[in-house]
C-alpha positions as CSV (number, residue, x, y, z in Angstrom):
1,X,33.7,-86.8,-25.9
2,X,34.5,-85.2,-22.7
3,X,33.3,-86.1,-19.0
4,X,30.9,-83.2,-18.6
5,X,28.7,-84.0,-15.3
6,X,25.2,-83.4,-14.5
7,X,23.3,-82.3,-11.2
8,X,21.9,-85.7,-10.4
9,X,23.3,-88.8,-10.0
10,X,19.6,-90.5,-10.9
11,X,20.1,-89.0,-14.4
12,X,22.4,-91.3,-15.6
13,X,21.9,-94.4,-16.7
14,X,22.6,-97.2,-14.5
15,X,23.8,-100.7,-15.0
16,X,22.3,-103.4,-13.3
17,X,24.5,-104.6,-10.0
18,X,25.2,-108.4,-12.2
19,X,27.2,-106.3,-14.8
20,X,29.3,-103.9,-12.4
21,X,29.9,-106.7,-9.9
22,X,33.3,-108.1,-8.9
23,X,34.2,-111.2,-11.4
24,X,36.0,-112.9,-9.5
25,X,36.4,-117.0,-11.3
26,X,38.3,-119.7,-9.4
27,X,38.5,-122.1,-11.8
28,X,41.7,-124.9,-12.1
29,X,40.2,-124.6,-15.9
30,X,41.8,-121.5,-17.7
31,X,38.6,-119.1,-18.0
32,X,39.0,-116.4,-20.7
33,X,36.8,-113.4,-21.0
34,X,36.4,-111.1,-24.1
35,X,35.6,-107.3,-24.2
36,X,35.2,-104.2,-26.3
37,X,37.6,-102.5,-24.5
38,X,40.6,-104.1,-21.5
39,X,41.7,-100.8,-19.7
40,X,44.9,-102.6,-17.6
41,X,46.2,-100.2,-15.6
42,X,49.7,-101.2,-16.8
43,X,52.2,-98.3,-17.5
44,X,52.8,-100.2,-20.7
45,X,49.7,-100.5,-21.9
46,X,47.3,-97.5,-22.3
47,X,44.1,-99.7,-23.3
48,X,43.5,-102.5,-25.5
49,X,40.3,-102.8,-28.2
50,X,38.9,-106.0,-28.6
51,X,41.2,-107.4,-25.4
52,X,41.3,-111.2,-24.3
53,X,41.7,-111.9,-20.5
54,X,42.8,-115.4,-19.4
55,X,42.7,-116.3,-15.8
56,X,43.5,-119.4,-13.7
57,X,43.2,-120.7,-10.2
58,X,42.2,-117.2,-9.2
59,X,45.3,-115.9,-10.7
60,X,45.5,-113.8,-14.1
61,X,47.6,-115.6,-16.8
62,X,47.6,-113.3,-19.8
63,X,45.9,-109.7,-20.5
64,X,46.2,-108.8,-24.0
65,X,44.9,-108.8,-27.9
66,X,41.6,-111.2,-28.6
67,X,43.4,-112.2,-31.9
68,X,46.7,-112.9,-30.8
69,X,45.5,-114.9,-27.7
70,X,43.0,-117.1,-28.8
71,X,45.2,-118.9,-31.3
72,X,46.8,-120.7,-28.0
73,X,43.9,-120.5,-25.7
74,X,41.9,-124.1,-25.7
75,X,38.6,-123.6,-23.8
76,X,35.5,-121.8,-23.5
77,X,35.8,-117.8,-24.3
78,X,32.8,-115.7,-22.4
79,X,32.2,-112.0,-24.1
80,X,31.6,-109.4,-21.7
81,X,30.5,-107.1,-24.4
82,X,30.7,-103.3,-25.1
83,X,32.1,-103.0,-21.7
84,X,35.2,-101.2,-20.5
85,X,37.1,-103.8,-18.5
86,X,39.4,-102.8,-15.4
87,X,41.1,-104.5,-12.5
88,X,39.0,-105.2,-9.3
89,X,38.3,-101.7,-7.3
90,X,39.9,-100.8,-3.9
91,X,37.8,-98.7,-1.5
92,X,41.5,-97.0,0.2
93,X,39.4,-95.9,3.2
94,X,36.1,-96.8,5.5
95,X,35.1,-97.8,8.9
96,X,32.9,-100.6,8.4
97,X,32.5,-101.4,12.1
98,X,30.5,-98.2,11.9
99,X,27.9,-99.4,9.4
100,X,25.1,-100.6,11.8
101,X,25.4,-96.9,12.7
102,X,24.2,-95.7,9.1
103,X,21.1,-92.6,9.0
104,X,22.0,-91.8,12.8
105,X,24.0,-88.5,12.4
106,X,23.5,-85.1,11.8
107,X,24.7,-84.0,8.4
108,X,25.4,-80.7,6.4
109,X,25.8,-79.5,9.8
110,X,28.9,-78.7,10.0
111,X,31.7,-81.6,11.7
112,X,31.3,-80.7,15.2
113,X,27.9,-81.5,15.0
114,X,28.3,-84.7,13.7
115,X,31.2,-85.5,15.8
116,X,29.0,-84.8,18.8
117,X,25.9,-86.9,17.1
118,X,28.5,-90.1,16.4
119,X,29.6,-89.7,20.5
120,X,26.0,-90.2,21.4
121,X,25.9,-93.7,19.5
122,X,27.1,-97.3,20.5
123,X,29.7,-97.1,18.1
124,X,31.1,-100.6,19.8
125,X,27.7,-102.6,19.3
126,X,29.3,-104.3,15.4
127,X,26.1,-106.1,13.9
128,X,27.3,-108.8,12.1
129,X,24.1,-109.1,9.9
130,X,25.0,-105.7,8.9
131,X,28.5,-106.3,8.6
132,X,27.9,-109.7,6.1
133,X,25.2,-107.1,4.0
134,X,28.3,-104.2,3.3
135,X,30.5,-107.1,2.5
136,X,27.8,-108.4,-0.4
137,X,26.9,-104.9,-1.5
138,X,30.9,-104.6,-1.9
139,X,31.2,-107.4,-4.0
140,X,28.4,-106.5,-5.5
141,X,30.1,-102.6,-6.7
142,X,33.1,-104.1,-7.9
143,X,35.3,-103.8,-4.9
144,X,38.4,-106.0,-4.5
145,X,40.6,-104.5,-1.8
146,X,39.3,-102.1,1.4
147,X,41.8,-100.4,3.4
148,X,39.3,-100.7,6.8
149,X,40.0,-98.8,10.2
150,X,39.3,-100.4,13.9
151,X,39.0,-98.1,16.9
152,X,36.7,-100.6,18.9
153,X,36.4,-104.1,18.0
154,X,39.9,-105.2,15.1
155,X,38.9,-108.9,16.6
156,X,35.3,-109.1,14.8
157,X,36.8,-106.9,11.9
158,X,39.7,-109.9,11.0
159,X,37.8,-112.5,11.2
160,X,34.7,-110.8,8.8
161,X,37.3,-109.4,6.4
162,X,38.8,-112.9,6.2
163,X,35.4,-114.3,5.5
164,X,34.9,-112.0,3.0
165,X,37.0,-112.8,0.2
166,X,38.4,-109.6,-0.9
167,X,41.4,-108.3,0.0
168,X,42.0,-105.7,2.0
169,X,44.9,-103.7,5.1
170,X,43.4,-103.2,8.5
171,X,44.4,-100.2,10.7
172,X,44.0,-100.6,13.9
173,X,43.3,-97.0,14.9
174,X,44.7,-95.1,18.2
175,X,42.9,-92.1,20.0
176,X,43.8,-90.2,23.4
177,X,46.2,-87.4,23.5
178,X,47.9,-89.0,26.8
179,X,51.8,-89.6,25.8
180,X,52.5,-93.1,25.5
181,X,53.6,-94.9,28.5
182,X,56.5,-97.1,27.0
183,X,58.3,-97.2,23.3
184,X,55.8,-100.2,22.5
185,X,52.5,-100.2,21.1
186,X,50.1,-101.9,23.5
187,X,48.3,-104.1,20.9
188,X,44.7,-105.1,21.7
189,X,43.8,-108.4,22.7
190,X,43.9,-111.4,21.0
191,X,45.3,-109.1,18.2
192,X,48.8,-110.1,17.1
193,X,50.7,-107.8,13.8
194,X,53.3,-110.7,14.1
195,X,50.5,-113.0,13.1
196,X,48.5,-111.0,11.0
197,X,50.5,-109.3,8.4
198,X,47.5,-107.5,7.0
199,X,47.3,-105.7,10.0
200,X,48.5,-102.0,10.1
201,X,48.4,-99.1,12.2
202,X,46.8,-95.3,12.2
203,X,46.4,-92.3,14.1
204,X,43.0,-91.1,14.3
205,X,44.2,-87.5,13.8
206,X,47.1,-84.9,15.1
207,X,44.3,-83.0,17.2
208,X,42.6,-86.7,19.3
209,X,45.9,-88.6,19.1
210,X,49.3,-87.4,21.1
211,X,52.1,-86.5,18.7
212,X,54.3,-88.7,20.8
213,X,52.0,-91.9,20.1
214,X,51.6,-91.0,16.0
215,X,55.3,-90.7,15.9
216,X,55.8,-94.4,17.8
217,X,52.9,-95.8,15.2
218,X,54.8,-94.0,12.4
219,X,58.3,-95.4,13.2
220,X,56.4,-99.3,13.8
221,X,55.1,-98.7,10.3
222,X,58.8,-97.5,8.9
223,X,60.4,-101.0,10.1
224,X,57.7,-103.3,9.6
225,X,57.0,-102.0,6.1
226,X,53.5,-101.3,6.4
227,X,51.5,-98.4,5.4
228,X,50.5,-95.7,8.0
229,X,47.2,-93.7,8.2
230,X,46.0,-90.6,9.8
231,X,42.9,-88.2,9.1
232,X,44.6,-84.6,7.9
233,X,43.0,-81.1,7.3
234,X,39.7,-82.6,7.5
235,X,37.8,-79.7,8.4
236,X,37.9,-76.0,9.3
237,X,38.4,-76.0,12.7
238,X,40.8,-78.2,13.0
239,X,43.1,-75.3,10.9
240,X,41.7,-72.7,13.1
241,X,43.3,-75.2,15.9
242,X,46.8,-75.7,14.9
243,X,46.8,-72.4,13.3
244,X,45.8,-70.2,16.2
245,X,44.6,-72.6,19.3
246,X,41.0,-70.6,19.0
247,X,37.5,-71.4,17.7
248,X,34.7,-73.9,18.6
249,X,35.9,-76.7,17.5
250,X,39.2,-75.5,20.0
251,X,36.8,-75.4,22.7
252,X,35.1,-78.3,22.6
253,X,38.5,-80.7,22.5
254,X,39.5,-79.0,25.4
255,X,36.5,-80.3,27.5
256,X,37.2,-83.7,26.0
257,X,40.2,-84.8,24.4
258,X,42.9,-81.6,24.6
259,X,44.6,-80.7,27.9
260,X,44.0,-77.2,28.8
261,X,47.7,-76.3,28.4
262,X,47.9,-77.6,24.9
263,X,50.0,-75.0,22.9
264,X,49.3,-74.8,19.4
265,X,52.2,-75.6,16.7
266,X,50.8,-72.0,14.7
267,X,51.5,-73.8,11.4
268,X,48.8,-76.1,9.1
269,X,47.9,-79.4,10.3
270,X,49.3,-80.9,7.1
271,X,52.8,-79.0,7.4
272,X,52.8,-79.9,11.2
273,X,52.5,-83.7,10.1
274,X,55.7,-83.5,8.5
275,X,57.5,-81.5,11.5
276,X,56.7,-85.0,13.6
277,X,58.3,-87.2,10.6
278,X,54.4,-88.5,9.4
279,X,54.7,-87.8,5.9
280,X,56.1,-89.9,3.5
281,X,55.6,-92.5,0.4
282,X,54.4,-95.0,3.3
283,X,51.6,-92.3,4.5
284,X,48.1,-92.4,4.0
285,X,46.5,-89.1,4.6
286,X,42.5,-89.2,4.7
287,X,40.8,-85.9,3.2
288,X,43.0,-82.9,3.1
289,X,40.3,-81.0,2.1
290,X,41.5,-78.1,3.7
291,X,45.0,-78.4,2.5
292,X,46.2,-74.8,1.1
293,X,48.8,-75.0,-2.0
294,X,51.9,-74.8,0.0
295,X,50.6,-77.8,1.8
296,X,50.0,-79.5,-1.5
297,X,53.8,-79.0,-2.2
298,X,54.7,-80.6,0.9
299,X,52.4,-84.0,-0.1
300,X,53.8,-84.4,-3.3
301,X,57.3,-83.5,-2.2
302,X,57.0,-86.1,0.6
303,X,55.1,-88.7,-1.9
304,X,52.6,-89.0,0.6
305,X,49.2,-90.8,-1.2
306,X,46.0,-88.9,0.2
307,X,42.7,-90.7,0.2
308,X,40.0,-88.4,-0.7
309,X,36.0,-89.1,0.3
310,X,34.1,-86.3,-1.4
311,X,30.8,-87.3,-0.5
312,X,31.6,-87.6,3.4
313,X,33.2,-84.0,2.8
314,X,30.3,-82.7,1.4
315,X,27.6,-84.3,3.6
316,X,29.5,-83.3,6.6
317,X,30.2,-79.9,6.2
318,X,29.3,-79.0,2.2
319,X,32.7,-79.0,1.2
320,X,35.0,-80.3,-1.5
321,X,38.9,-81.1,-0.9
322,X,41.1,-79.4,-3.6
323,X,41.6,-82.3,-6.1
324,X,42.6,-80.9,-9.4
325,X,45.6,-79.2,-7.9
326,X,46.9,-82.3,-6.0
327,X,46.4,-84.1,-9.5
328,X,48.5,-81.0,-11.3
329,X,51.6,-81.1,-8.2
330,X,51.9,-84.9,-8.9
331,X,50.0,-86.0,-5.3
332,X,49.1,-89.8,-5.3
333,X,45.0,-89.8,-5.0
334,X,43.1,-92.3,-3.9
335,X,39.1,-92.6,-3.5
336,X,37.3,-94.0,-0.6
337,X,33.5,-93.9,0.6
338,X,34.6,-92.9,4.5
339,X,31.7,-94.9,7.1
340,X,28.3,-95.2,6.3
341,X,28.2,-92.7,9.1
342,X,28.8,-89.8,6.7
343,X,27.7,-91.9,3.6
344,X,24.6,-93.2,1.6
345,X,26.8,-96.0,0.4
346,X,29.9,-97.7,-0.2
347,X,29.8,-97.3,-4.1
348,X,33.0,-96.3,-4.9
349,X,31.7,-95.2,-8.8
350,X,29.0,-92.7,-7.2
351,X,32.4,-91.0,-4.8
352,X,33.9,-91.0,-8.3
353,X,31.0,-89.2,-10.0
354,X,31.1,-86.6,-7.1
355,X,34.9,-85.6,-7.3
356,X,34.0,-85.4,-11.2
357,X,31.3,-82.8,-10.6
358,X,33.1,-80.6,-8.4
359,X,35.9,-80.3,-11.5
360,X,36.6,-77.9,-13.9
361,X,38.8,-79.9,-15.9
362,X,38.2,-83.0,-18.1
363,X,39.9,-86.0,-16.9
364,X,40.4,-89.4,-19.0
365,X,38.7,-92.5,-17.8
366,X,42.4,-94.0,-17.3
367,X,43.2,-91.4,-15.2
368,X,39.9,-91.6,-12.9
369,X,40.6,-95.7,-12.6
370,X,44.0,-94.5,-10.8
371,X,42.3,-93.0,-8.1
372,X,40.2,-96.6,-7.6
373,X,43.0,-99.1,-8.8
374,X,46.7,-98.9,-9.0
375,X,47.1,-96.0,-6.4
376,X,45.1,-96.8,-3.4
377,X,47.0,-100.7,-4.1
378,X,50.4,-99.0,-3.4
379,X,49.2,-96.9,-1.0
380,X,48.0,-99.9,1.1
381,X,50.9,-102.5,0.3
382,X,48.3,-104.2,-1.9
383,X,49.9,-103.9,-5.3
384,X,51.6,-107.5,-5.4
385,X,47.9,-108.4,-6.0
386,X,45.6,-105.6,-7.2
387,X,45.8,-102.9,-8.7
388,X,46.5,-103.6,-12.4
389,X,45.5,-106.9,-14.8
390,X,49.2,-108.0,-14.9
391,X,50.0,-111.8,-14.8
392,X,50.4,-112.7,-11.8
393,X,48.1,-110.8,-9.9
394,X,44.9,-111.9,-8.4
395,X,42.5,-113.0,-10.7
396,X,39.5,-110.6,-10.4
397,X,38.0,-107.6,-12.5
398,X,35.0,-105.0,-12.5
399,X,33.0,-103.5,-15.6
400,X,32.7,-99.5,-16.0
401,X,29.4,-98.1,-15.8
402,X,27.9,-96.7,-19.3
403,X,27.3,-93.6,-17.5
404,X,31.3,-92.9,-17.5
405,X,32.3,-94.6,-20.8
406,X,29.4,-93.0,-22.7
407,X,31.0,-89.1,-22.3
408,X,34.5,-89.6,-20.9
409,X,37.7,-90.9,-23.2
410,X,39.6,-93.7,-22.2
């Protein structure tokens, strides 16, 4: 049967949080676990019935057939079940330095009304009570890898993502359309990328952050081979911007972040990305929801991944970003929950559910697990270790909702 959606999410049935958690054994003693179904995320392998996986010192040592493997496997075998297996999730795209900050904005507003709620907060105040909670209800979803963004405090983020256990690339996020002063990035303090090789850099978006400055953080990213991030075509004004240099959301950057005698470049916001040398297969471009076909062409063209947060979109500003056809022109998708700013939660199988019900097309379950496993791993330099249950790769899995496997073919 086919993925066919229904209004609610409450109408599904749910699995308990101790079945869709993150497994995540560390165990100098082989550990092998047993399952209806191992979905691997491996180009070789589609899916495997009855499917043994073996792991060791946090690292997997086989993924494969339950009767092939356990003639050589001496120890204890646990059986997940009628579950679909799958590798460890990766949320490609959150602020969690924002989460003490959740229920405080105005949504389905429209985004200049939330952007001018979210000013009026103490966006720098991080709780880290609240910070220690998100990491547990994480683990708790299944999540294995985050792709995080700092604007106000990367400090407190590195040391709480360390603590945490999972995985995960840290953008240090840069906003102010004044040109930068010199060809080097001035790094925060106490913040060293020579030190931390997790650490990454981002643009917060073409309209809030001077092209010269994304084009310095682009070319740091090019020779230290780390991914780069911006927000793109995230809402209608900010085409009505580059487009024509008119509208509200025109006019209020101009009493805040845009000099008056800022010329428009009278072409998309995605297509102007790629006149300043943004775009490419190291780019991660947040949203795109108002990214027209032509600027669909240029994303796949340039292999640029684009991390998509339907439920942000639509509590924002009731909008969905054009999925199916970025899916059809060979774009690299990723899902990610956004802050709990815009968000009810940082369950990356509810964002899934939403970018399902705004489809008119059936997709297969392996197909959905791209958007949560192997693609957001690339797209964040994560892949030598998530992504996919390949030996050699960190030893850590997830279990797939009923609610998907029940109506939706592997």
């Amino acid at each position: 049967m086919w993925y066919t959606g229904i209004k609610t999410i409450s109408n599904y049935k749910q699995i308990p949080f101790d079945r869709i958690m993150l497994y995540r054994p560390n165990s100098s003693q082989p550990q092998a676990y047993r399952a209806k179904t191992i979905l691997p995320m491996m180009p070789e392998n589609h899916y495997i019935e009855d499917g043994l996986l073996i792991i060791q010192d946090d690292i997997i040592k086989e993924t494969g057939y339950y009767k092939q493997l356990r003639k050589s496997f001496q120890g204890d075998i646990h059986d997940l079940g009628p579950y679909v297996v799958v590798p460890g999730l990766i949320n490609a795209h959150t602020h969690l330095e924002l989460s003490h900050l959740q229920g405080q904005t105005v949504l389905q507003k429209g985004f200049e009304s939330w952007v001018k709620s979210l000013l009026q907060l103490p966006m720098q105040d991080i709780d880290p009570t609240t910070l220690q909670n998100v990491f547990k209800n994480l683990e708790q979803n299944g999540i294995a890898g985050i792709g995080d963004i700092s604007g106000h405090n990367p400090k407190t983020l590195l040391q709480n993502l360390r603590e945490s256990g999972s995985l995960y690339r840290l953008f240090l996020e840069f906003l102010g359309f004044k040109p930068p002063k010199t060809d080097n990035i001035d790094w925060p303090a106490h913040v060293s990328p020579n030190k931390n090789p997790e650490l990454s850099v981002a643009g917060h978006a073409l309209y809030s952050t001077h092209p010269n400055t994304l084009q310095l953080l682009k070319n740091w990213t090019t020779q230290n081979h780390r991914p780069f991030s911006i927000h793109l075509a995230e809402n209608p004004g900010e085409i009505e911007l580059f487009t024509t240099g008119r509208g509200e959301f025109a006019d209020f950057l101009k009493n805040s972040l845009l000099p008056e005698t800022f010329v428009p470049p009278y072409t998309t916001p995605v297509n102007y990305a790629d006149q300043l040398g943004l775009l490419d297969h190291n780019t991660l471009a947040v949203h795109c929801v108002h990214a027209n076909s032509s600027d669909i062409q240029v994303l796949a063209e340039t292999r640029t991944s684009v991390c998509l947060c339907p439920r942000s979109n639509y509590n924002i500003n009731l909008e969905s970003p054009p999925w199916e056809e970025m899916l059809e022109s060979g774009v690299s998708l990723c899902l990610g929950t956004d802050s709990l700013c815009s968000n009810s939660d940082l369950n990356l199988w509810n964002e899934a559910e939403q970018l399902l019900q705004t489809g008119s097309k059936e997709v297969p379950l392996k197909e959905i697990m791209k958007l949560l496993t192997i693609n957001p791993s690339r797209a964040l330099g994560l892949d030598n270790d998530l992504g996919s249950l390949e030996p050699g790769k960190r030893g850590c899995f997830t279990l797939v909702p009923e609610r998907f496997t029940e109506n939706i073919p592997i």
